[in-house]
N, C-alpha and C positions, 0 to 999 in steps of 0.2 A: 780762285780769287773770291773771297766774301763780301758780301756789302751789307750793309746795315740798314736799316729800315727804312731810314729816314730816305738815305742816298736812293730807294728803291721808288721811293713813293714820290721823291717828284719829278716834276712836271717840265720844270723852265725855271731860270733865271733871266729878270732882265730887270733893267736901271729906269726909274718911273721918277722923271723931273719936276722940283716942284716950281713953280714960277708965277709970279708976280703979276707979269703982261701974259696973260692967258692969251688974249687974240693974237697979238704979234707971234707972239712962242708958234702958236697953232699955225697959221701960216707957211714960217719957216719950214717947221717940221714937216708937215702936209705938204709942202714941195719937195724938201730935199729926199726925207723918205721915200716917196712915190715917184718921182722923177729918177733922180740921182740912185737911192740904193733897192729899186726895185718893189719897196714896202706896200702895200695895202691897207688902208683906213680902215677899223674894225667897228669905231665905234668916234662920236663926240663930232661938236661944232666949234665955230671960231669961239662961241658966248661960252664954252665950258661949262661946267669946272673940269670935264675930265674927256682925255681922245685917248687912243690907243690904235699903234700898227703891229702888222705880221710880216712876217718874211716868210711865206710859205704859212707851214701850219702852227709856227711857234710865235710867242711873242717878241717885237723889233724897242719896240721902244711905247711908254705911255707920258702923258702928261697931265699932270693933277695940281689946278689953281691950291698954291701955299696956304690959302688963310684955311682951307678945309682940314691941312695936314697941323693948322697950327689949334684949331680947335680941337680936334682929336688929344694931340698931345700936351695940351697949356699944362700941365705942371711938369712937364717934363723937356726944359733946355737942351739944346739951343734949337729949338723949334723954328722960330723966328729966322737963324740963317742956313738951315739947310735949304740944299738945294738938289740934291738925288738921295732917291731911297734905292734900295736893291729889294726887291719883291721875290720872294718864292711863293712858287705853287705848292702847296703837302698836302695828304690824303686827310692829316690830323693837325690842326692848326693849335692843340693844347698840347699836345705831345712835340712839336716844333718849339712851341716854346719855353717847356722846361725845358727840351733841351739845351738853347740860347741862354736859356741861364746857370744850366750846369757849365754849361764852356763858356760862361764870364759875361755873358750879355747882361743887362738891366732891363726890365717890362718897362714901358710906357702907357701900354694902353694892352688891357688884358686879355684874351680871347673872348671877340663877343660878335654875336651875328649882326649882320646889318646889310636888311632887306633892302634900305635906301640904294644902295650899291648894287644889288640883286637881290632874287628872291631866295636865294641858298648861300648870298657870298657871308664868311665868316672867317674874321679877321683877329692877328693879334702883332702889336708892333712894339720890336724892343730896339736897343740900342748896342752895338756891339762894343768890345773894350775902348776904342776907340772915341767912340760917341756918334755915328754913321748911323743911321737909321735903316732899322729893316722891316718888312713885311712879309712874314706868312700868311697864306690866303688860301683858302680852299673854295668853289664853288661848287 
């Protein structure tokens, strides 16, 4: 069986909510994860923008306050009403997203570092045929 570079190199998928009522959302989530399906808080507060859990050593689930996800991408619709992205992790977050555009995706926001996020995280988010949002990320 072969696999291709990309398939090799990552890391995780998982579904990063965008929301509105950050606190309330936080809550929620920060119980039922941790309670209910066993998850660990990795990271963030009820004030946001941003939380994230594990389930073991992979990522469960993140949350990321909308307006951040709507300035990133303001020329690029329907910014305004998403409400999940699908996040990959890649070793190559510019080779991730030509690929996304050879297989029919559209750029949104082009590979670019951003310390603010981390000191190595570097990001690019397109849009699939669809119009569903996605994130390649590497740290």
């Amino acid at each position: 069986m072969t696999t291709n570079h990309l398939e090799a190199t990552m890391d995780a998928l998982y579904p990063r909510l965008l929301v509105s009522r950050f606190a309330d959302s936080f809550r929620f989530y920060d119980g039922v994860l941790t309670e209910v399906a066993g998850g660990t808080r990795v990271k963030g507060e009820p004030s946001g923008p941003y939380a994230n859990w594990d389930l073991g050593e992979e990522a469960l689930l993140a949350l990321l306050d909308r307006s951040m996800m709507e300035r990133l991408t303001e020329l690029a619709p329907p910014a305004a009403g998403d409400s999940v992205m699908i996040v990959l992790k890649v070793d190559d977050v510019a080779l991730a997203a030509e690929t996304g555009v050879k297989y029919g995706g559209r750029v949104v926001a082009p590979p670019a570092d951003r310390p603010e996020w981390g000191p190595t995280a570097r990001t690019a988010h397109l849009r699939d045929p669809e119009g569903n949002l996605v994130e390649f990320q590497s740290y």
